[in-house]
Each structure stands twice: as C-alpha cells, then as structure tokens.
C-alpha positions as CSV (number, residue, x, y, z in Angstrom):
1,X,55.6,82.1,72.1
2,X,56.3,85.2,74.2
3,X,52.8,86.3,74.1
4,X,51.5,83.3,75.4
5,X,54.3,83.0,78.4
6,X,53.3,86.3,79.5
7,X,49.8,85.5,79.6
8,X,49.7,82.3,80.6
9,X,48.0,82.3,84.2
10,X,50.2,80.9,87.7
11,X,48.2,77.9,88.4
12,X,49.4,76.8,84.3
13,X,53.4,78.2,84.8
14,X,54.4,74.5,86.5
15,X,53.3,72.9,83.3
16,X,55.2,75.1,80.9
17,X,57.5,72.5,78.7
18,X,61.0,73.6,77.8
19,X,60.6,73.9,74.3
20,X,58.3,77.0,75.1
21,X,60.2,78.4,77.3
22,X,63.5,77.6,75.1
23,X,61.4,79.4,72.4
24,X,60.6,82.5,74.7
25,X,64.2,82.4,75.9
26,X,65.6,82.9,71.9
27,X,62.9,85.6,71.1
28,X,64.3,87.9,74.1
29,X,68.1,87.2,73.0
30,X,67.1,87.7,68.9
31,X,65.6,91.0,70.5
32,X,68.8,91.9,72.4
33,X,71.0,91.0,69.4
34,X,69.1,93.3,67.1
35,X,69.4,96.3,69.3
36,X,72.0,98.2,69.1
37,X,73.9,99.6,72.3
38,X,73.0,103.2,71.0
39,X,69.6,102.4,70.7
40,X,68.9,100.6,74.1
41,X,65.7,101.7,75.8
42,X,67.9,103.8,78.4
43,X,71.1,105.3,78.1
44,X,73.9,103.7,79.4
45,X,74.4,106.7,82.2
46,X,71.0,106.4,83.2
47,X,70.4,102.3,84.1
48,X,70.4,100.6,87.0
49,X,72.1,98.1,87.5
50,X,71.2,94.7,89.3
51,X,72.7,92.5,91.6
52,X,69.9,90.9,93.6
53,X,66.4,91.1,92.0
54,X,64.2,93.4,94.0
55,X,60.3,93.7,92.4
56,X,59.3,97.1,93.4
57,X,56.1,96.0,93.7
58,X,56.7,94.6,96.9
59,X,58.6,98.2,97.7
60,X,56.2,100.5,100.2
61,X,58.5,102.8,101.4
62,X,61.8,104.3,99.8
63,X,64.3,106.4,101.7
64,X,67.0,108.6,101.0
65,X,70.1,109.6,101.8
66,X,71.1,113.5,101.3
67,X,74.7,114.3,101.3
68,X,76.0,113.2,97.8
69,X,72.4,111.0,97.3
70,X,69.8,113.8,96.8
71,X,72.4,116.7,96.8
72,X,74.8,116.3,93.9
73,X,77.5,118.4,94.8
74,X,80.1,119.9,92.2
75,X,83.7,118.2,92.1
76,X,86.0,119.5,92.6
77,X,84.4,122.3,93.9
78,X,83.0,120.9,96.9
79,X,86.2,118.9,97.6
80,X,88.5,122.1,97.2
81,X,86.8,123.8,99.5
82,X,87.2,120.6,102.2
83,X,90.8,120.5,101.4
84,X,91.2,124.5,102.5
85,X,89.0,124.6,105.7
86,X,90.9,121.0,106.4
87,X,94.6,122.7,106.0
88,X,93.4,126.0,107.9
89,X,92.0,123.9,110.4
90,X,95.7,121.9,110.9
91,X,97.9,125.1,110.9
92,X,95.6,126.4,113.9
93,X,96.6,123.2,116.0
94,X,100.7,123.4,114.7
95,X,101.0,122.3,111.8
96,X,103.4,124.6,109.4
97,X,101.9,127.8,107.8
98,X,103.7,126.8,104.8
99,X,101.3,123.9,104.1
100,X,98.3,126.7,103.0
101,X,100.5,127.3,100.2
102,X,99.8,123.6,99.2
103,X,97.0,123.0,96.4
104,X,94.4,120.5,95.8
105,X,94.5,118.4,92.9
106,X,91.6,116.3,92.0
107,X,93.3,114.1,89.5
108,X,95.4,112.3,92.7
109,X,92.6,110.9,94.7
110,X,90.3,107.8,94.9
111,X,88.0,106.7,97.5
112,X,88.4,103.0,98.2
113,X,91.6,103.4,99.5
114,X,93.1,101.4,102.5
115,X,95.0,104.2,105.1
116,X,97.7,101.9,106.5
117,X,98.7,104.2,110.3
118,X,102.0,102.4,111.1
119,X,103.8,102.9,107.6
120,X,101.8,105.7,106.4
121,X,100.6,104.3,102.8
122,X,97.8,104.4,100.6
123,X,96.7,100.8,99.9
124,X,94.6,99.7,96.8
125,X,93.6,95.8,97.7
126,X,91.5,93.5,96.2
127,X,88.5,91.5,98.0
128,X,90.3,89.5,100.3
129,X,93.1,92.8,101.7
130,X,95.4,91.4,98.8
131,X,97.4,94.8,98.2
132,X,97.0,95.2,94.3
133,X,99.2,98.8,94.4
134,X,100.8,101.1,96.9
135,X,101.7,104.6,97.7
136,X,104.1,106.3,100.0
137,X,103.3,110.0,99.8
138,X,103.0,110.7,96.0
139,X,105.4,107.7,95.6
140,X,104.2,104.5,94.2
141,X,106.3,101.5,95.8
142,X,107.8,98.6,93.8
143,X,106.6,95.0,94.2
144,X,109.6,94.5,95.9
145,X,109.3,97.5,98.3
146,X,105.3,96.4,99.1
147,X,107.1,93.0,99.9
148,X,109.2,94.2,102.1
149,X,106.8,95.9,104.6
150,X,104.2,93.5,103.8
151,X,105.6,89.9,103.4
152,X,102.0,88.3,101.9
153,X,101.4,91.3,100.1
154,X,98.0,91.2,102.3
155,X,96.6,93.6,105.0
156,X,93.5,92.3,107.4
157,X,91.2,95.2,106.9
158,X,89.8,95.0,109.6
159,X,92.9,96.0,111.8
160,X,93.2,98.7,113.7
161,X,96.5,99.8,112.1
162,X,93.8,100.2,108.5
163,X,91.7,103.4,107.8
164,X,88.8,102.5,105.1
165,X,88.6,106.1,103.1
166,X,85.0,104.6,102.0
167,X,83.3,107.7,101.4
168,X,83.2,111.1,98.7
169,X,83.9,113.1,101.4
170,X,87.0,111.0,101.8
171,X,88.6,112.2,98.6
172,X,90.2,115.5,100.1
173,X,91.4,113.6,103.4
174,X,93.2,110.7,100.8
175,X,94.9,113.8,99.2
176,X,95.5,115.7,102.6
177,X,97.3,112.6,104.0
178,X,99.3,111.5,100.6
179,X,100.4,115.4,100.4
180,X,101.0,115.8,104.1
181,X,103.0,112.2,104.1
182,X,105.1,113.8,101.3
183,X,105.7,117.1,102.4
184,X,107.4,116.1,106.2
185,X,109.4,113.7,104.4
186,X,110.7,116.5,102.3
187,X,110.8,119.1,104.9
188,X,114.2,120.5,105.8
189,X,115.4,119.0,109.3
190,X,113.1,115.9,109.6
191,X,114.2,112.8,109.5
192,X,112.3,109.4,108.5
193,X,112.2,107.1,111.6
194,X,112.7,103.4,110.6
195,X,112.5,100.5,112.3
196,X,114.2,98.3,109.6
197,X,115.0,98.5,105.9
198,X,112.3,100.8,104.2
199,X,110.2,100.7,107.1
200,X,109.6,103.9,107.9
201,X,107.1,104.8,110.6
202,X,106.8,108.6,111.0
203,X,109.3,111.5,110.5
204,X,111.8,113.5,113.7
205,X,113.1,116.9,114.1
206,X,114.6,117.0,117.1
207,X,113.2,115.9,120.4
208,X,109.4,116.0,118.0
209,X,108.1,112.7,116.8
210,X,106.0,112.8,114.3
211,X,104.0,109.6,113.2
212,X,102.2,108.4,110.4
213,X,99.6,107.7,113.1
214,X,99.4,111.5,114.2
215,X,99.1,112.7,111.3
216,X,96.0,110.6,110.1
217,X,94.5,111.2,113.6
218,X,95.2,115.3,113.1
219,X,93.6,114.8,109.6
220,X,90.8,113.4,110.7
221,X,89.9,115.2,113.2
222,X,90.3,118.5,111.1
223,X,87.9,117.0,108.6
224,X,85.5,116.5,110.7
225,X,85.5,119.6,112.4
226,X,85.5,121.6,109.0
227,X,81.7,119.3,108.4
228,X,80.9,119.8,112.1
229,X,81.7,122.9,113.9
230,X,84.0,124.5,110.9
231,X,82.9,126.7,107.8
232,X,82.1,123.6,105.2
233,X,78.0,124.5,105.9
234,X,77.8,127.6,105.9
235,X,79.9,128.3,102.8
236,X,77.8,125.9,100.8
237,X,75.0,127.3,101.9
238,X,76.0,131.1,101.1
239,X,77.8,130.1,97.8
240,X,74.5,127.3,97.0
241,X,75.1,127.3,93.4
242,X,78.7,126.8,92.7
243,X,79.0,123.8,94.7
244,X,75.7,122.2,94.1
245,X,74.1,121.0,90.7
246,X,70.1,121.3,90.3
247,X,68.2,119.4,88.6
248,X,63.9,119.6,87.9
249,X,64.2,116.1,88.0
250,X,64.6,115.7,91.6
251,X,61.0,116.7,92.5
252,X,59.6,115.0,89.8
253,X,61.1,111.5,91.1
254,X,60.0,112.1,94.4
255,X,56.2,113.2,92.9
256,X,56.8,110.3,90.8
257,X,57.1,107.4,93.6
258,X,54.4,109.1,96.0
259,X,52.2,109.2,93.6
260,X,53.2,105.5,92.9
261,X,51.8,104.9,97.0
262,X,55.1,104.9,98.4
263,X,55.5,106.3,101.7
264,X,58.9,108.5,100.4
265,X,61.2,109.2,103.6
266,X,64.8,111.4,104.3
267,X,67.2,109.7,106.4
268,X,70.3,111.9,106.7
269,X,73.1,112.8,109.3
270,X,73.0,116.3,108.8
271,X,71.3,118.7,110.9
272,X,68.0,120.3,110.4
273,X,69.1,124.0,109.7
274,X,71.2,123.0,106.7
275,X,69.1,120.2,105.4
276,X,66.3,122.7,105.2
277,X,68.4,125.2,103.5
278,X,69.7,122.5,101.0
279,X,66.2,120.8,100.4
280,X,64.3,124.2,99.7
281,X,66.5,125.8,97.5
282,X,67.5,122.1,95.4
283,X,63.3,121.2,95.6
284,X,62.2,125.2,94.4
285,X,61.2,125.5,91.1
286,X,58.3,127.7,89.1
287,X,56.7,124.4,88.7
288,X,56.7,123.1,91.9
289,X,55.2,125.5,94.4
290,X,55.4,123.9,97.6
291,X,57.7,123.6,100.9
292,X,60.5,120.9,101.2
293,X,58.9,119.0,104.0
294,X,56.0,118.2,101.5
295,X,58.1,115.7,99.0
296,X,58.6,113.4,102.3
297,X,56.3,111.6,104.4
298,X,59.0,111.2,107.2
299,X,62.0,113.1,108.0
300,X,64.9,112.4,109.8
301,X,67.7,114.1,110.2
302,X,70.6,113.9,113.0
303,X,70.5,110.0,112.4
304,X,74.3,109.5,113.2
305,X,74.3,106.5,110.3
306,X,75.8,104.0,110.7
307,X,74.7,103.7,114.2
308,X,71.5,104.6,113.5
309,X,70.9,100.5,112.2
310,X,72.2,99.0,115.1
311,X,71.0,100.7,118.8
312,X,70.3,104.4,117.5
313,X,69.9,107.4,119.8
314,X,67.0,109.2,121.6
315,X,64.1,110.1,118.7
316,X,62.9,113.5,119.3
317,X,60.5,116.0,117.4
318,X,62.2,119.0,115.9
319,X,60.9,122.5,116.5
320,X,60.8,123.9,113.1
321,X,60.4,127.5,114.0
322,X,63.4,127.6,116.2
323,X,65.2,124.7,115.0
324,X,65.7,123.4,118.4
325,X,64.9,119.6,120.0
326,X,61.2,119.0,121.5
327,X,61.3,117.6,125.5
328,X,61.2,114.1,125.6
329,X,62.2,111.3,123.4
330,X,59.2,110.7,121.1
331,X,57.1,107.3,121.2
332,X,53.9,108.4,119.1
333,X,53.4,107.3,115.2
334,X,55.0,109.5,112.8
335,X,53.4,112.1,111.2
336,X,53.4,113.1,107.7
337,X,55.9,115.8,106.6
338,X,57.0,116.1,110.4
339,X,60.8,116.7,111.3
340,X,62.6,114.2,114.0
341,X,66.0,113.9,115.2
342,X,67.9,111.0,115.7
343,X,66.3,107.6,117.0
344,X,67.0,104.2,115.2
345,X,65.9,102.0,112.1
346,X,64.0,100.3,114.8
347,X,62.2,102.5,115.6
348,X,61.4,103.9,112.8
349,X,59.8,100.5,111.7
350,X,58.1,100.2,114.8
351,X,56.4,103.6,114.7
352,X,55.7,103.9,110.7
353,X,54.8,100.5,110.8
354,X,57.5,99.5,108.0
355,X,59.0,96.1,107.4
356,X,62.4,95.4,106.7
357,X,61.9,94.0,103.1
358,X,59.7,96.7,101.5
359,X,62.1,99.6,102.6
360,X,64.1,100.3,99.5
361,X,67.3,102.8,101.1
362,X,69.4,104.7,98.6
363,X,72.6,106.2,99.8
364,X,76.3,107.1,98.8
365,X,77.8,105.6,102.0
366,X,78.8,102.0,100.9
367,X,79.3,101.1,105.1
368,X,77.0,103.9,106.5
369,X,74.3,103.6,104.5
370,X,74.1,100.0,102.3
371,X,76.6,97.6,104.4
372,X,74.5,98.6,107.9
373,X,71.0,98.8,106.2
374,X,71.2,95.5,105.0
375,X,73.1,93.3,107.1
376,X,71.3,95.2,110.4
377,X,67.5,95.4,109.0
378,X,67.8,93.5,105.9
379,X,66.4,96.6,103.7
380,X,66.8,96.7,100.2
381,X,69.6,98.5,98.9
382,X,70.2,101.1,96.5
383,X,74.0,102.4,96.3
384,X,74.8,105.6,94.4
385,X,78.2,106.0,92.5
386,X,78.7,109.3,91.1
387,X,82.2,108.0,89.8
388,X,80.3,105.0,87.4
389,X,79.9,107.0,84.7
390,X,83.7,107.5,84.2
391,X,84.5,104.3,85.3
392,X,82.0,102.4,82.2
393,X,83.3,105.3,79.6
394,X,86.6,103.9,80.2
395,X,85.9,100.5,80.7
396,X,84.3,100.7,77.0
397,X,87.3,102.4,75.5
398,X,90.1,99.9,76.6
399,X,88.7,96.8,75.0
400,X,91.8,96.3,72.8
401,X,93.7,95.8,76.4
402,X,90.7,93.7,77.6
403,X,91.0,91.5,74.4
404,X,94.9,91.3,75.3
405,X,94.9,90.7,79.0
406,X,91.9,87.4,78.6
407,X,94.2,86.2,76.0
408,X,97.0,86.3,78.5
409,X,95.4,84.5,81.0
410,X,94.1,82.0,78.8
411,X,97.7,81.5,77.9
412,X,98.8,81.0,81.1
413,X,96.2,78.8,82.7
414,X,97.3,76.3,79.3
415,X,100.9,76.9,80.0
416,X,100.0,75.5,83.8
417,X,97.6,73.2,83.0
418,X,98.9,71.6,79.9
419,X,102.9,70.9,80.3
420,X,103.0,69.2,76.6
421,X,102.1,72.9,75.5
422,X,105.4,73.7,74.2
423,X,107.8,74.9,71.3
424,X,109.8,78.4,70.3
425,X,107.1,80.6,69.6
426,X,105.2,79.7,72.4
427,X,105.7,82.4,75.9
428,X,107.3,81.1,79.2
429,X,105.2,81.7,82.2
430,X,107.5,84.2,83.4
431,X,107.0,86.6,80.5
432,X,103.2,85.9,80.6
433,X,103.2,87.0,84.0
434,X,104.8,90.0,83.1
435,X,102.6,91.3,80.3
436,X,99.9,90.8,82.4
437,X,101.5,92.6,84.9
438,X,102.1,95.7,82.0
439,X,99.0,95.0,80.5
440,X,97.6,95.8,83.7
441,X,99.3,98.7,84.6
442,X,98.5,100.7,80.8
443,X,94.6,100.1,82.1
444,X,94.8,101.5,85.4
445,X,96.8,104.6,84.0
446,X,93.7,104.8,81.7
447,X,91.8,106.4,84.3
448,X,91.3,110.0,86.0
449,X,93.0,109.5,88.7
450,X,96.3,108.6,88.9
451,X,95.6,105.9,91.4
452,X,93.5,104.1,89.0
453,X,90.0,102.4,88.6
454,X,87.6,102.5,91.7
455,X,86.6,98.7,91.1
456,X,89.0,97.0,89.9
457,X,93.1,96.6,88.6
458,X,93.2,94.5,85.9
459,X,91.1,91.4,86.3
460,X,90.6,91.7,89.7
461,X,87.8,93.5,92.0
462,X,88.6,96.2,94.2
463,X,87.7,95.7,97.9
464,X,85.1,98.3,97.4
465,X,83.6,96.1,94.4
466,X,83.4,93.4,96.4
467,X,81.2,95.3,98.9
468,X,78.9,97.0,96.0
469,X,78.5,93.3,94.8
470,X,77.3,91.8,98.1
471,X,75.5,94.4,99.6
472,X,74.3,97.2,96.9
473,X,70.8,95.1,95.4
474,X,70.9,97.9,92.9
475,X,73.5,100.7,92.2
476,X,74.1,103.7,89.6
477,X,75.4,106.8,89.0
478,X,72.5,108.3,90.5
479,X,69.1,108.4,92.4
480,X,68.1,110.0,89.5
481,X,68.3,107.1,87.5
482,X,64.9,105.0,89.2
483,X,62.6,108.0,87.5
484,X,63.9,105.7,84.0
485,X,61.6,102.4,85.4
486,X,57.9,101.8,85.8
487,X,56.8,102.2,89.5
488,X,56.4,98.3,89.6
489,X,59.7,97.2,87.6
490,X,60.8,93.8,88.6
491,X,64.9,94.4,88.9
492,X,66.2,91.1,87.9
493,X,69.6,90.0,88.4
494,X,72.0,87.5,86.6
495,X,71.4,84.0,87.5
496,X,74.8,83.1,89.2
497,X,76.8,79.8,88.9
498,X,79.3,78.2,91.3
499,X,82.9,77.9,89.2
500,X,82.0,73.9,89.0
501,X,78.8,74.4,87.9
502,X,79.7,76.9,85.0
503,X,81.6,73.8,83.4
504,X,78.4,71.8,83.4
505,X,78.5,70.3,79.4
506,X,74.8,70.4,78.9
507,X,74.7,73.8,78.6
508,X,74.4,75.2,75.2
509,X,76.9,77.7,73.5
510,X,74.6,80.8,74.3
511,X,75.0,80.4,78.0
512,X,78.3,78.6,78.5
513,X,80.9,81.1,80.0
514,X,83.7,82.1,77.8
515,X,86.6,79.5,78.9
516,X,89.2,82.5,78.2
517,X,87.5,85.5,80.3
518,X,89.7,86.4,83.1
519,X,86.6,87.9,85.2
520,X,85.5,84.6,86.8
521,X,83.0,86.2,89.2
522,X,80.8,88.1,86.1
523,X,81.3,85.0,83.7
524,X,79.9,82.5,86.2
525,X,76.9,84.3,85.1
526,X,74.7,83.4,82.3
527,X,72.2,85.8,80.5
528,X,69.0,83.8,82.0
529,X,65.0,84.7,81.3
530,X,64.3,85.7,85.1
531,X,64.9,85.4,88.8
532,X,61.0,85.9,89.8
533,X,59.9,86.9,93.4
534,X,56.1,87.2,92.6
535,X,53.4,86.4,95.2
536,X,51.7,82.9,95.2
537,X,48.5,84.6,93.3
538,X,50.7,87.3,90.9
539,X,50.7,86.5,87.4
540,X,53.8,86.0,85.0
541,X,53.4,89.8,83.3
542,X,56.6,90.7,85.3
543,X,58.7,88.4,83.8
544,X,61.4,90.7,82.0
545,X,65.2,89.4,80.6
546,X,68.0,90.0,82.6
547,X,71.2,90.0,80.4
548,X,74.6,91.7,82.5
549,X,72.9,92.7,85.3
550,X,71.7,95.7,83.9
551,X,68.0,96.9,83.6
C-alpha cells in the first residue's frame, strides 16, 4: 500500500480513497511501533525538530549565525571569563574591590529569565508574563511574597520596568545581577529602601542611593563593553582552544549544502577581524585546504541584528588586507566569497536576488536572529539550543513525576467538573492543588540549574517556549544536526488541533489525544501522515510520517 502511495503520480493523489491511505497511515505507525527509541534512524541529540513543515527543496540559500551558531563555545569557560572582564569592568566605574573576590557558578543561571528593574528580581513566567517562580538575589520568594509585589502574579513583558535575558551571553549577566542584588543587601551599612511591605526598590548608605535599576544599567553596560571595546575578543582569540570546541564536521556541512546548490551565507554582528580569526582556525583542517571566505558565498559581518531585519545600516565592502571600511555604501550585486559590512535583510535580498521564503536562517538569538527574521522578512527559521540536550535527558528520566503530575490533573479537572465525584478516599481540591504544586517543584529541582528547566515548570511552557514554538520552524541542539537529513528533506510538522476539535468522536483511538495529559498544547496534536508543501507538478515521493514533531 505504501509503495503504491508513493508512486502514485499528482494528477491521481485527489482520487486516493481512505482506505488506502488508512492502510498507508498503519504501515508507518506498525513501523514506528517496531522501532525501538535506541534504534531510531538518528540519535536523539542529533534530530531536528519540527514545528512548521519547511521542504528544503524549496530552500536556495541558508545562512548562519556565528556567535554560539557556528562557534560552539565551551561552558563554562566562555561564561567565566564574561563574568571576570564584567566584575573588573564594574570596580573601574565604583563598584567595591571586594566584589573580584566573588566567583562564578554556572549551576545558578538560566537564560529565559525576566529582569524585573523596580524590585530587582529574577522572574521565570510562563507564555502570557504569568510569573511561574521568583528570585530576590539568591533568595527564592514565597507565593505569598510574589503576591505581594505582584498582585496577579503577572508581569507585561513588554514593560519597560522588564529586561528579557534572551540570549547565552546572558547567562553571566543573570548571575552578575542575582549575585550583585545579594551582595548590597548583605553589605555592612546599606540599607534596603522600601516603599511598602517587602517592597524593596534598591539599597542606601548614606546620602548614596543605590537602585535595582542602576545596578542592571551598570551591568549591562559592563557586559557590553567587555564584548565590545573590553578583553572578551581578544582572549578568545589568544586562548582559541580552551574556550571553543572544533569539530570536522563544520566544513563538511557547509561542503555538504553547497554542493547541494545552495548559495550558503554568514550573517553575524561581530566584526571582521575576529570573525576571520574564529572562522580560519574553527574551518582549518588537513583535509580541508582552503581559506574561510571560501565555505560562504556571502559574508556579512557588522550586521547589528536585530536591526539588521527592519531598516539596517549603510552596506559597505570590507578591505580585507587592512580590515578597514571601502568609501561608499555599496549598491552592486554581491560577489562570491566577498566581505561586507552592515546593510539590511533588504538589501541583501535585493542584491543576491533572494526571496524571503527560500532563505533558511539559523541562529542562537531567539529575538535577534528567529523572532526578527521571520516576523520582518518571513524567512525560514532555524533556532539553535545548545541547552536541549540536557533539557530531553531530563525530561526522559522524570517520567515517574510525569505519570504523577497528568494523574493529578486529571483528578482535579473530575473533582471540578463532576461534583457527584465524592467519598473518603477520594482528594479535596485543595490537596490536589498542592501536590501538583510539590510535584512540580521535585521536577524543576531535577535540573542543572537551580532555577529550573529552560521551557517549562511543570505543565506549563516557559515564555521562551512559547517563542521557540511560534517562531523557530525548526530547532536543535545544533547546526550540526541538518548534516543528519538529505539535502531535499521535507520537515514535516505535527498536524495541530484547536482544543474543540481534539474532542471530535470520530476520531479513532490512535489519534485521539490522551483526555488525562496535562500538556494541552503538544496533545492537541495527532501523529498524522504529512503536512505537504509540494509544487503543483512535484510528485508524492516526499511524503514522509511526522509523529512528535521530530524528524
């Protein structure tokens, strides 16, 4: 039956009758059910995973990111050294000498994090700016505490009081700020400034006013200038090794998609000294005898993402024997293996003669490299989560607490729905609530860092889920991980239902979501044959099973 699907020619698909493809549909899922997870065609680590089909067929160009996208850099390592240059860099505008003595531990922070300036705490909030957990310095505040500073236990995120630590380079500034938070409060002669119980909005010695404000401002500021105009560059690039991993596979992905006929492209914010110095020595191998420049068909570096989707800057041609800017702002086509600085993703489409929807993008930057791309140009998006590994790994080994916490909630959505449930042995609402609430709590203390997962606590997505989910098409641990699919792999994501049509009675038992899963938004979605974006003359050979968004 599957044979003759697959070879069945377009002009014949509309008269396929459901019993054939019912047929086709129970070969793939016989297939899936007879493989085990060890033996799956790619290791877990290595997949992609799928939220909006994208057929790479239809791909012609693929760009990259470099910072944490091409260049896999060490933790904590890398994040160490931030944290120094970052305190050195604070002491030299004021800040006590003492705080050098401070250390950085990488079991503390998680990106994701809401930064809120007026009460200077780390918020953890779920899709909507629901606050899920919160942390005063090293402290983590009781439901009744978050209450009383936040009445709705909700924060608008897009307020200017909130600071988004979105990015891996945001990791040493979330420990910088919950250490530096900590360590006035503590501080011999400085007093906590209130403006009502437990609200606390900076620290005083003195006639000196200190606010939680300030000292995210004087944080950020010194991050950025260790990155910018500090050490950060040229340490990493004297000391290449120990805070970058290699890998031979790098060149041979980039071989591998333009010899595929992709036009392959470098989009990154740093500048073209250290992105030269990065590239040749992370590109160099016995193997591979050939300058940086060659993997690329366009370069751009100097981009200043995220603005680099919306109006840009001037585009200008690099002088790559002094390193310096060419006169003029560029207008030409661009040439192959060429260096430019700066312009827009108009303008690059305009002068590569790229469209929108064949520009797969692949960065780290969830709002500077995926949000932007997609909602400014509408490319096709490919977000890179170093932290995924750790986060499935643990996700697989808490499935006793999984088990537990659906059973809870199926519990409780009877006890609410179904007042006649009743009798001795069966749970009040109130104590369902609470083992929820404990059940909850023992998962998120499951992972590395003490402030939990990265996308989700409990049942419910982080805020930085919700974004991978609605702008990410595809996402994994690495860039590394597209070398694992044919060039012209059709992606294919999870047919999703509405909550009302999930409920619909004709569907059989295979599909139907589980009535007791307490993750609404993955259950709505039913393992499905395809989601198909083939042209009006492509045949059906493309047609692959989708089953968890995974490829």
């Amino acid at each position: 039956a599957m044979n003759i699907l697959l070879n069945t020619p377009r002009k014949m698909a509309d008269g396929l009758t459901d019993q054939l493809l019912q047929e086709c549909v129970d070969v793939c899922r016989r297939k899936q059910l007879n493989v085990p997870e060890r033996d799956h065609l790619r290791d877990i680590e290595e997949r992609v995973y799928v939220n909006r089909s994208v057929n790479m067929d239809r791909i012609k160009y693929i760009g990259f990111d470099m910072d944490y996208t091409l260049i896999e850099y060490k933790s904590p390592e890398y994040e160490k050294l931030s944290f120094e240059l970052s305190m050195k860099r604070l002491v030299s505008i004021g800040y006590p000498k003492d705080i050098l003595k401070l250390k950085y531990d990488p079991s503390y922070p998680l990106r994701g994090l809401f930064f809120d300036k007026l009460y200077g705490n780390l918020l953890k909030c779920d899709t909507f700016g629901n606050i899920l957990s919160c942390f005063h310095g090293f402290r983590s505040l009781t439901n009744l505490q978050i209450q009383e500073l936040y009445p709705n236990k909700y924060v608008v995120p897009t307020d200017d009081r909130i600071f988004i630590l979105y990015t891996l380079f945001h990791l040493s500034e979330t420990y910088i700020l919950a250490l530096l938070v900590d360590y006035f409060e503590k501080l011999p002669g400085y007093e906590r400034v209130r403006e009502g119980p437990e609200r606390f909005q900076g620290v005083k010695c003195g006639d000196v006013f200190v606010s939680y404000a300030m000292i995210h401002h004087d944080i950020r500021m010194s991050v950025d200038w260790a990155h910018n105009e500090g050490d950060m560059k040229s340490k990493t690039v004297s000391d290449v090794q120990r805070y970058t991993q290699k890998s031979p596979r790098l060149p041979q992905l980039l071989n591998q998609l333009r010899e595929s006929g992709r036009k392959v492209f470098l989009v990154t914010n740093s500048g073209y000294h250290y992105t030269k110095k990065m590239l040749s020595y992370l590109l160099e191998f016995p193997e591979f005898e050939r300058d940086w420049n060659s993997y690329f068909d366009y370069i751009i570096v100097d981009a200043n993402k995220p603005r680099f989707f919306s109006e840009g800057t001037m585009l200008r041609s690099v002088d790559e024997e002094t390193s310096s800017l060419k006169l003029g702002v560029f207008t030409g086509a661009l040439q192959s293996g060429k260096v430019y600085s700066g312009g827009s993703s108009a303008a690059f489409c305009k002068y590569s003669g790229a469209k929108g929807k064949e520009i797969l993008y692949v960065g780290d930057h969830i709002f500077g490299d995926v949000i932007k791309a997609k909602k400014e140009q509408a490319w096709r998006t490919f977000l890179v989560l170093p932290e995924l590994n750790n986060e499935i790994s643990v996700w697989n080994s808490l499935k006793p607490l999984h088990l537990r916490l659906q059973n809870l909630e199926y519990l409780l959505t009877e006890r609410n729905r179904n007042q006649m449930v009743d009798g001795q042995n069966f749970p009040s609402v109130e104590s369902l609530r609470r083992a929820i609430r404990q059940t909850a709590e023992e998962m998120e203390n499951s992972y590395s860092s003490q402030l939990g997962s990265l996308l989700r606590c409990g049942s419910r997505l982080t805020y930085i889920a919700n974004q991978v989910t609605r702008f990410a098409d595809l996402y994994g641990s690495s860039c590394l991980n597209l070398m694992n699919y044919p060039s012209s792999y059709l992606f294919t994501a999870p047919h999703q239902l509405m909550a009302h049509e999930s409920h619909v009675s004709t569907m059989d038992s295979t599909s139907t979501p589980n009535p007791t899963s307490p993750f609404p938004s993955r259950m709505a979605r039913t393992a499905t044959i395809i989601e198909t974006e083939m042209d009006e003359e492509g045949p059906l050979k493309n047609m692959v099973a989708a089953s968890n968004g995974s490829a």
